[in-house]
Every structure is written in structure tokens, then in C-alpha cells.
Phi, psi and omega in degrees: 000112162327164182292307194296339184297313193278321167317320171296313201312297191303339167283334170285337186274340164333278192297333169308045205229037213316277213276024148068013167289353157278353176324105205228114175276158186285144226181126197255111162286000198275324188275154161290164173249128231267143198296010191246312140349288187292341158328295198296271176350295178314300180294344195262330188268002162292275182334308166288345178299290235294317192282337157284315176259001179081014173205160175332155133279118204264133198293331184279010174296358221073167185330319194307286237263326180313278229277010134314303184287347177263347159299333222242288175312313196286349151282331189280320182327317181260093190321315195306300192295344189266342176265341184284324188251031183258351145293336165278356207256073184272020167225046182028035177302329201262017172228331186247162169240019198277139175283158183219118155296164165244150164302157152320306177293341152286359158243340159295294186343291187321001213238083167275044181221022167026056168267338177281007197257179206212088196293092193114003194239172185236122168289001193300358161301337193282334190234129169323125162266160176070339189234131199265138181312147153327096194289342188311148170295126164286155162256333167304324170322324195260065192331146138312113203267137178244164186291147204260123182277334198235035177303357191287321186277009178275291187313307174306353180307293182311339195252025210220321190267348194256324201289280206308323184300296204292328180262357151090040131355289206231136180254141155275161199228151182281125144336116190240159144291332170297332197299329178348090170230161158261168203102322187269163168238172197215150159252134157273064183078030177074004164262143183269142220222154165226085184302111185275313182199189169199133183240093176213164173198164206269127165237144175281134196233150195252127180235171185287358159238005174139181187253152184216149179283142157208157201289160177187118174183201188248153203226162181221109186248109183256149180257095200299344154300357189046065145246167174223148171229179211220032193320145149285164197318283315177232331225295180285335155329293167318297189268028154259307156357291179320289191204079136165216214198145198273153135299051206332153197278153183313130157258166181293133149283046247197103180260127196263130183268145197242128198252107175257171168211183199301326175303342195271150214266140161240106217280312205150234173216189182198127184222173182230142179210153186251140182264129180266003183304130186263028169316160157276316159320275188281348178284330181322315193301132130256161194057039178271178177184150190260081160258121201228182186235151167221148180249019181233196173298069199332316166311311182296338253217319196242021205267008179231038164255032170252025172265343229241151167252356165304295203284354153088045177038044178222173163291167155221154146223142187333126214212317176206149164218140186244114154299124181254146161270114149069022183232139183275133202298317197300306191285347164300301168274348157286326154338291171292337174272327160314297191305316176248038156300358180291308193243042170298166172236129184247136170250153162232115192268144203227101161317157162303336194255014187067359179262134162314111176225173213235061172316137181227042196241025200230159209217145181240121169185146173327138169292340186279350174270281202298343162314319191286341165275356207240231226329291165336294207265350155302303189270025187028045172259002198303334181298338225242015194204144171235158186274143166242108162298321175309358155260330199047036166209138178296164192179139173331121147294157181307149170280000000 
């Protein structure tokens, strides 16, 4: 075959080309790329590993999938990179290590050139029997978030709802579903997020006990990184479930001045202690802390406690004391123990006499969390607020 025959062929199979798949956009090679581009870039090629085989990439795989996966570590490693790409992380690689499948049925979805459907053929291979669904966030589900074009009208919202938290205005709150309005703001895997708006209506949906209406569309989610996404209803629902939190609407902000006089009862103190033990077991802790009650002098009170298997056989120091008023002793010291039984610490301490004991008054949480909770339980609110440590912040019980 000439030269000239085969050159004809290849402008015809060119032109052949109706869906544009030979289609080549023009790409300016000239500019550098920026360290954050290439971050993104780097994780987007994880990421497609993740969307071909459905799983990590593993070091025992060969080179490829090694120097993917020490890529993958050396990211989760850096905090910087993981809050820069966690708008990119639609299969939770920077948080989770669990692999996640896809259906079948979910990749005919996936098909906007309709090359999988089969007009006349019977589909029932298609459709699962026997296998009960996944509960996991799909990420096609999971609109993909684009740059927000007009965020300047956003932002003082965000900075003004970011001022309040921080000055506690504003709360975080455990999530609810009922609460889902627009108008409200949420945090989502720590970024604070603003439902603008949901375009949904009640559809009848077919479940294995019957058909029941449930709410179902799509929702428009402004982002304080300045994206937005276009998620469904069901989708943010989950993955506020998952990993986030409701915002509370401003609480008052109003300090109630409490007026004593001769009537008033004075119950004791309620302190905070610091351990000086240089044990490796207990200095290792950091924000550790003893918060206990004494109804005497508290100074007076701790002056053996490195005699005490309370006080861990060490000095400690006195870090905070609360005078109580008109308040019952029981409820004073179950309260502070109740609220922060999530991150209590038990030691096992050994006397001057060899006998063992198991204190259980000492705590791992910031002092500026326990002050503020030690105020809650003065201001009998302790009920109405719980400690999250994965936040390190008190936040709003479900209603």
C-alpha cells in the first residue's frame, strides 16, 4: 500500500469520528503549575486507581500501585494536604482505610453515551437478588463540588457564623435530619457548608415491606472554601450523619449575674488539678486533669497528695477552683463525671501499703472545655450539652 493510500485512510478514520473522541483541546504547556495543582493532580490519579479497581492502591502490587499508595500515606500523614484536598475526596481515601464496592447496577447508571443499554434483551441479570444494599455514601451520589462563581456574596455570611462559633454564639449541634432546612448552616468533614436551597418533592418508593412516599431531589450546598455542590437530599443526609453537625441558631448572649447574700448556702468547690508525676504512663497524657469536689479548702486538702493514690502518689497543681452556691453536692460531682465519661482515664495506682487502687476522677479534655462545663453544671445546663472529643468541643444535644 503507498504512502499516499495509507495517509488517505488515516484522515478518513479522522473525520470518521461522530462523538468526538478524537478531539484534542488546545493546552497552553508554557505556564508552570502551581504546588497546589500538582497536589490535586497527584490525588486525582489515587483517586482513578480507586474508580478502576474499587480499592486502595496496595505496596504489594508492583511499583505502580507502591509509589500510589506511599503517596496516599504521605498525604493522610500531612494535615496541610488533607484539609487542602478534602473538597477533592469524594471516596473518603483521607479518612477511611475501609475499601468501598460498586454495583453493577451503578455503573449502567454511570453511562451518558448509553453504550451498556440493550433495547429487547432481558435485563434481569442486572438486577440483584438476595443482596442486601449498601448503606456507604455512592460519590456519584455525592455531587461533585465546582468553584462557587459569585462566592463574595457568601463569604461575609461564613465569616461572620465562623466569628460566633469561635466566640460561642453559636454551637455545634449533633445532627438531625429533621432539622435539613435551607437557610441553615452544617459542618461537613469540617468544612461549614450552607444549604441554600433543596428542590425535592415526596415520591413513592418500592422497599421489600412495601411502598412508602419519602422526600427525594436534589439540594444546592455553598461551601466556606468557596465551592458549591448540587448533592442529593439522601446523600447530605448520610454524609452529615457520617462525619458532621448541625449549627445552632445564636444563643443568648446574656450573662446571668448570680447576687450572694447571707442566705445563701455555700455546697464547696468544684477544682481542677494538674499531675506533676514525672511516671511516663501519666506525663505522656496530655490535658490530662483531676476534676473533683471538696466541701473544705481545697489548698488544704491536697497538701499529701502525693501520699493519696487519688491524686496518682504525686505533687499536683491547682489549676482551677469554683465556689458553689445552693447547689446539691451529689449533683455537682456526678454531673462533671457523667459529662466526661467518654475521655475518663483509670490508672492503676499502688500505695505505700502495696495495695492497689483504680482512681477514676482524672480526665483527658482541654481546661477551657472543662471550665466551660463546670459553668454548664453551676447553671444546671449540663444535661442539655454533651463533650465530643473529635472536635474538642462541647456541642448541643439532639433536641
Amino acid at each position: 500500500m503507498s504512502k499516499k493510500i495509507k495517509n488517505d485512510k488515516l484522515k478518513e478514520l479522522i473525520n470518521d469520528d461522530p462523538l468526538g473522541l478524537l478531539n484534542i483541546e488546545n493546552k497552553s504547556y508554557g505556564k508552570s503549575k502551581t504546588e497546589e495543582q500538582r497536589l490535586i493532580e497527584s490525588f486525582a490519579e489515587i483517586s482513578e486507581f480507586f474508580e478502576e479497581h474499587s480499592r486502595e492502591p496496595s505496596s504489594e502490587n508492583g511499583l505502580g500501585e507502591h509509589i500510589l499508595k506511599s503517596r496516599l500515606v504521605g498525604i493522610r500523614s500531612n494535615p496541610k494536604k488533607v484539609k487542602a484536598l478534602l473538597p477533592y475526596d469524594f471516596y473518603n481515601l483521607l479518612r477511611s482505610q475501609e475499601t468501598m464496592s460498586v454495583s453493577v447496577e451503578e455503573i449502567l447508571m454511570d453511562d451518558p453515551l448509553n453504550l451498556l443499554s440493550m433495547d429487547g434483551d432481558d435485563e434481569s441479570i442486572f438486577k440483584l437478588k438476595h443482596v442486601k444494599k449498601t448503606e456507604r455514601i455512592r460519590p456519584e451520589n455525592i455531587s461533585r463540588r465546582t468553584k462557587c462563581k459569585d462566592f463574595e456574596k457568601y463569604e461575609p455570611m461564613f465569616s461572620l457564623i465562623h466569628q460566633e462559633l469561635k466566640e460561642g454564639k453559636r454551637k455545634l449541634v449533633e445532627f438531625n435530619e429533621k432539622d435539613v432546612t435551607p437557610g441553615n448552616f452544617y459542618v461537613l468533614r469540617g468544612v461549614v457548608l450552607y444549604l441554600e436551597k433543596i428542590d425535592s418533592e415526596y415520591q413513592e418508593k418500592q422497599y421489600s415491606t412495601g411502598n412508602r412516599m419519602r422526600l427525594d431531589g436534589r439540594t444546592t450546598c455553598i461551601f466556606d472554601n468557596g465551592t458549591e455542590s448540587s448533592m442529593l437530599l439522601r446523600s447530605l443526609n448520610k454524609a452529615l450523619n457520617i462525619d458532621g453537625f448541625g449549627i445552632s441558631e445564636r444563643l443568648d448572649s446574656v450573662i446571668r449575674e448570680v447576687s450572694i447574700d447571707e442566705n445563701d448556702v455555700q455546697n464547696g468547690y468544684i477544682y481542677v488539678l494538674k499531675s506533676l508525676s514525672k511516671k511516663t504512663e501519666i506525663a505522656n497524657y496530655k490535658n490530662l486533669y483531676k476534676v473533683g469536689y471538696s466541701s473544705g479548702d481545697v489548698t488544704n486538702r491536697i497538701k499529701n497528695a502525693p501520699n493519696e493514690p487519688t491524686y496518682l502518689m504525686s505533687p499536683v497543681e491547682l489549676l482551677l477552683t469554683v465556689r458553689c452556691f445552693n447547689l446539691d453536692v451529689k449533683y455537682l460531682e456526678t454531673s462533671i463525671h457523667e459529662f466526661f465519661n467518654e475521655v475518663n482515664v483509670t490508672f492503676e495506682v499502688t500505695d505505700r501499703q502495696g495495695k492497689i487502687h483504680k482512681p477514676r476522677e482524672w480526665f483527658v479534655a482541654p481546661l477551657e472545655i472543662i471550665e466551660e462545663a463546670i459553668q454548664l453544671v453551676v447553671e444546671e445546663k449540663i444535661q442539655k450539652n454533651k463533650y465530643n472529643p473529635l472536635v474538642g468541643e462541647i456541642i448541643l444535644r439532639e433536641s
